[in-house]
C-alpha positions in Angstrom: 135.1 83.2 54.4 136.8 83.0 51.0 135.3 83.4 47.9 137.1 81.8 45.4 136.9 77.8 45.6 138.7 77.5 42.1 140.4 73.5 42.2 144.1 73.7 40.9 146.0 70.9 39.7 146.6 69.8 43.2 142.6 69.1 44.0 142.7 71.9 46.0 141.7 75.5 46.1 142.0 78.7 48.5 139.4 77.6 50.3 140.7 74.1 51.5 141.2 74.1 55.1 144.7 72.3 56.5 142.7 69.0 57.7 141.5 68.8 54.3 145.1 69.2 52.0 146.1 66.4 54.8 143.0 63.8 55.2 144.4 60.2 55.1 147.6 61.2 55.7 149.6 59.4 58.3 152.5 61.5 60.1 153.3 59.1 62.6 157.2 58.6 63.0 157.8 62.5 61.8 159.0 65.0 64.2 158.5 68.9 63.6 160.0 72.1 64.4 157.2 74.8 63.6 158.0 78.7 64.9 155.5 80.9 65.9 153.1 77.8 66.9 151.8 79.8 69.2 149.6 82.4 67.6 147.2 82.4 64.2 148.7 79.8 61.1 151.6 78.3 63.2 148.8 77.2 65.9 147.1 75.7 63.4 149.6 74.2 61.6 151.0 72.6 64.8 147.5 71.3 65.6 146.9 70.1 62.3 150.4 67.9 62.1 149.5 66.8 65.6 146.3 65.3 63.8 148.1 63.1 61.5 150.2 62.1 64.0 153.8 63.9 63.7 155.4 65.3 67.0 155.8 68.9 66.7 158.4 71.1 68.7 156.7 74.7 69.4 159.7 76.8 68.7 158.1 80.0 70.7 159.2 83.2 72.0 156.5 83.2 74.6 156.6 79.9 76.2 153.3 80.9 78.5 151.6 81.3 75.4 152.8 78.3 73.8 151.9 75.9 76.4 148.6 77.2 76.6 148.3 76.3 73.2 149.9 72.7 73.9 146.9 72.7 76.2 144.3 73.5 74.2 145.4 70.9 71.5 146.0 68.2 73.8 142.3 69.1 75.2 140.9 68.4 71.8 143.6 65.4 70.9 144.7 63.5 73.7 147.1 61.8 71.5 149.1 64.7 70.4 153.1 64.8 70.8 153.6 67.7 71.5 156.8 70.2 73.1 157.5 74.0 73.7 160.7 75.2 73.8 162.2 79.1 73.7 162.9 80.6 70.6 163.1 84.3 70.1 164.3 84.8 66.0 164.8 88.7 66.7 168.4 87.8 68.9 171.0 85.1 67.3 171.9 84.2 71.1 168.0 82.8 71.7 168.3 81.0 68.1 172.0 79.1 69.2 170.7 78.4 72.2 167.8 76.2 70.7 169.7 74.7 68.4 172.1 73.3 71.3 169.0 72.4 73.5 167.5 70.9 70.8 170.6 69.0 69.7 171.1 67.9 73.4 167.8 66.5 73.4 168.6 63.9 70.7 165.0 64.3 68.8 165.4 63.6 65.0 163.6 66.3 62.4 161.8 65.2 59.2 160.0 68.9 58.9 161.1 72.7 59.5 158.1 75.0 59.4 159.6 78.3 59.2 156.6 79.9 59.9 157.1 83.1 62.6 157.2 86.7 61.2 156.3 90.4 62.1 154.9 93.4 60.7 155.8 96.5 62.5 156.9 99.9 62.6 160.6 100.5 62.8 163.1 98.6 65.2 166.4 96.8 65.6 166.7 92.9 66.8 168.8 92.7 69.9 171.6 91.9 67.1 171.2 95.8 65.6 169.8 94.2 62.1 166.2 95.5 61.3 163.4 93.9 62.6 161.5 92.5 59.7 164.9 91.2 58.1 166.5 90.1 61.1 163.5 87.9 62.5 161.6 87.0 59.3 164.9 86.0 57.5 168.2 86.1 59.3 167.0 84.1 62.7 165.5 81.2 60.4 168.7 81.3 58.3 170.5 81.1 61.1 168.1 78.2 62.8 167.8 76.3 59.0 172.0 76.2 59.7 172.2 74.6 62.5 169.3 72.3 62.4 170.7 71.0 58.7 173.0 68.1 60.3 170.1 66.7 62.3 168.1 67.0 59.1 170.3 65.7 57.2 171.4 62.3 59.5 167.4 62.0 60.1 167.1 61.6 56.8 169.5 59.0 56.3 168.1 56.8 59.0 165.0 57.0 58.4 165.4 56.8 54.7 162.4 59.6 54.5 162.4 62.6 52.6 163.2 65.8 54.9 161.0 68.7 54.2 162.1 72.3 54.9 158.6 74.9 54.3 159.5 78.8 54.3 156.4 80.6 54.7 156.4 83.7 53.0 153.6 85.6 51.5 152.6 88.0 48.0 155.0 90.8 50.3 157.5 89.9 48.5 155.9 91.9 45.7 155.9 94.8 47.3 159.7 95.0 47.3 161.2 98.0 45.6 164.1 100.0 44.9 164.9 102.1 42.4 169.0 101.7 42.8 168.6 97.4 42.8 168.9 94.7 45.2 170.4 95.7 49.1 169.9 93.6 51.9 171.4 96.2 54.2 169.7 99.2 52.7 166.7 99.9 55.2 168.7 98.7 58.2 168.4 102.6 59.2 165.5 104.4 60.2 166.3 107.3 57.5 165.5 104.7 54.5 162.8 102.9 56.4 159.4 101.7 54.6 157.6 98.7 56.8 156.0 97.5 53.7 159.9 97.6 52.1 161.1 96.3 54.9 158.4 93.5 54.9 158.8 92.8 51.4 162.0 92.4 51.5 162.1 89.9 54.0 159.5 87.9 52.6 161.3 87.9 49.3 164.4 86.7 51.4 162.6 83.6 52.6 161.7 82.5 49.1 165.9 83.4 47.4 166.6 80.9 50.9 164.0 78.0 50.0 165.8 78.2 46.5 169.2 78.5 47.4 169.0 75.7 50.0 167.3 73.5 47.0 170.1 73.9 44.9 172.5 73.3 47.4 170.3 70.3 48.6 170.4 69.1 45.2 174.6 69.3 44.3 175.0 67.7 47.4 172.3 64.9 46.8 170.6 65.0 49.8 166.8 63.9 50.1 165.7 67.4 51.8 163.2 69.6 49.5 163.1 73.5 50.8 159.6 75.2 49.0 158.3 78.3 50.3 154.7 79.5 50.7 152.1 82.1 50.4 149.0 81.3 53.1 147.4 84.0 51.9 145.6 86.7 52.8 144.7 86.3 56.2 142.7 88.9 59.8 146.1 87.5 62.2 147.8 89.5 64.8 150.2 90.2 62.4 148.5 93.3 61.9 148.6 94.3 65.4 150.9 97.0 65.1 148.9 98.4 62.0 145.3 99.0 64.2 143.5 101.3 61.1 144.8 98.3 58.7 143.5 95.9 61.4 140.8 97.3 62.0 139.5 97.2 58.5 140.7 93.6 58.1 138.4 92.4 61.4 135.4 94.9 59.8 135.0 95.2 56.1 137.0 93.1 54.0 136.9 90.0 56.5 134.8 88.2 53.6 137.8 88.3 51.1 140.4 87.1 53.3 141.1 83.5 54.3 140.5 81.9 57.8 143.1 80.5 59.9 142.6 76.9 59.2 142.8 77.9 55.2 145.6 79.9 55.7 147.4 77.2 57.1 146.5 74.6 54.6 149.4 75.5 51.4 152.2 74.7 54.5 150.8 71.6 55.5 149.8 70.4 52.1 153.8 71.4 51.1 155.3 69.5 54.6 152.7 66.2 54.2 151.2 65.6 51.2 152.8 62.9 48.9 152.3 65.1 45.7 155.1 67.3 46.6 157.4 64.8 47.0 160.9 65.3 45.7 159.5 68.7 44.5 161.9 71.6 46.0 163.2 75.1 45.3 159.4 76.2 44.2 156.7 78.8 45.3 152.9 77.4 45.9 149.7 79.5 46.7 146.7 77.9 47.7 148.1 74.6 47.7 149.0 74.5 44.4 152.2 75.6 42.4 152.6 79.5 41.8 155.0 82.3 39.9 156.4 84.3 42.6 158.4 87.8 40.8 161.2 87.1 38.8 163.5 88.3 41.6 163.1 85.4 43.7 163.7 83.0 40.7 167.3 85.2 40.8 170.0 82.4 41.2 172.9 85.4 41.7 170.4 86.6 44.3 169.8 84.2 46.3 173.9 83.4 46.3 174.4 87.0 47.4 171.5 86.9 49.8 173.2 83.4 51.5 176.9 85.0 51.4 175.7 88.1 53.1 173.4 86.3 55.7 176.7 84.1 56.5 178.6 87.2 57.5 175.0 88.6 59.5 175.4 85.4 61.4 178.8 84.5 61.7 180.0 84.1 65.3 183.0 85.4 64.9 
């Protein structure tokens, strides 16, 4: 249950649900990439697109789990184009190797839900980079990079806007250091805060949505990149945190958001007409929001891209 229903300029409020930002919308034609699909918002936002038609590809790092979702949605809409393919964000190997299956499978892509995150004590991704940074931020960078051409030529045949949607969250707040801005300073267990660690990767997906907009925008290409806050929502996100999990599933469950409301600002920013041509902006509850003036940082996000080039480089 949510208690504020407030309309914003949109229509909407925190308590429209994803079928509602979207009724009358037709999809059919669009194809998908969502990550995470196969757990809390990215299930719903994957059954939700389904609904208006688009094919989704269930970028997943459980494929069990992801075709029992496939299941489950096809049970409900029969109709529903839907795939699962491996993607683990936490190792750059799993990442390339989607992006060449994904390539080799010839599919176009109109939309790139980048939608899959963590929450957890400290660790290292199979690439040595801390966890929340390296899956939250560096394995979509790295996926956003080599899914761009295939946006990009999509785009051009189909002569329909391409839609990149970071989904990132009020974290990014939470980011703090006395000494400035360093990507690399909690990548050691000596420094390590989760909710640093987690704010700064969620402050890393919004400097990403705007420096790909700008970029999008010198080069004249018709791809927006917006990021997104779904709220406050009880997901296994948490799972790591069981007393803060446990009081989210108990007491406060009537001030967060449900699933299907969580997952309505990312479909509303990946369908709806009103956000066409809008890019390089932050929206809450389906509407447009302020996110901290670090993330409107231009230097920033230039220093944030350089240094996630040299994360990812191949070598």
């Amino acid at each position: 249950m949510w208690i504020l229903g407030r309309k914003g300029p949109s229509g909407f409020s925190a308590s429209s649900t994803a079928e509602e930002v979207t009724k009358g919308i037709d999809g059919t034609g669009l194809t998908a990439v969502v990550t995470g699909a196969s757990s809390g918002i990215g299930t719903e936002t994957t059954r939700v697109l389904a609904l208006r038609g688009v094919h989704v590809v269930m970028a997943v790092r459980n494929t069990d789990a992801g075709r029992k979702v496939k299941e489950a949605i096809l049970k409900e809409n029969p109709n529903a184009k839907l795939d699962v393919m491996e993607l683990d964000l936490g190792s750059m190997a799993s990442v390339r190797k989607f992006g060449s299956e994904y390539k080799s499978l010839g599919l176009p892509l109109n939309l790139l839900i980048n939608n899959a995150g963590v929450m957890a004590p400290f660790m290292l991704t199979q690439d040595n980079i801390e966890q929340h940074f390296g899956t939250n931020h560096i394995g979509h960078f790295l996926l956003t990079n080599l899914l761009l051409e295939t946006m990009k030529s999509t785009t051009r045949e189909s002569q329909k806007e391409g839609r990149i949607v970071n989904v990132s969250s009020e974290g990014h707040r939470l980011f703090r250091y006395p000494e400035g801005v360093r990507f690399d300073k909690i990548n050691d267990k000596s420094s390590f805060r989760t909710v640093y660690a987690y704010g700064q990767s969620k402050l890393a997906n919004i400097l990403h949505a705007n420096e790909l907009a700008k970029r999008f925008k010198e080069e004249g290409v018709e791809i927006t990149a917006n990021s997104v806050h779904p709220g406050v929502i009880a997901t296994n996100l948490l799972r790591h945190h069981s007393i803060v999990n446990g009081l989210f599933t108990t007491v406060v469950k009537i001030f967060v958001k449900s699933i299907p409301q969580g997952a309505a600002t990312t479909c509303y920013v990946a369908l709806h007409p009103q956000v066409k041509g809008v890019s390089g902006e932050y929206f809450s509850d389906s509407n447009l929001a302020k996110p901290i003036a670090l993330a409107k940082d231009e230097e920033l996000a230039k220093k944030l891209w350089d240094f996630s080039l040299s994360l990812t480089d191949p070598k």
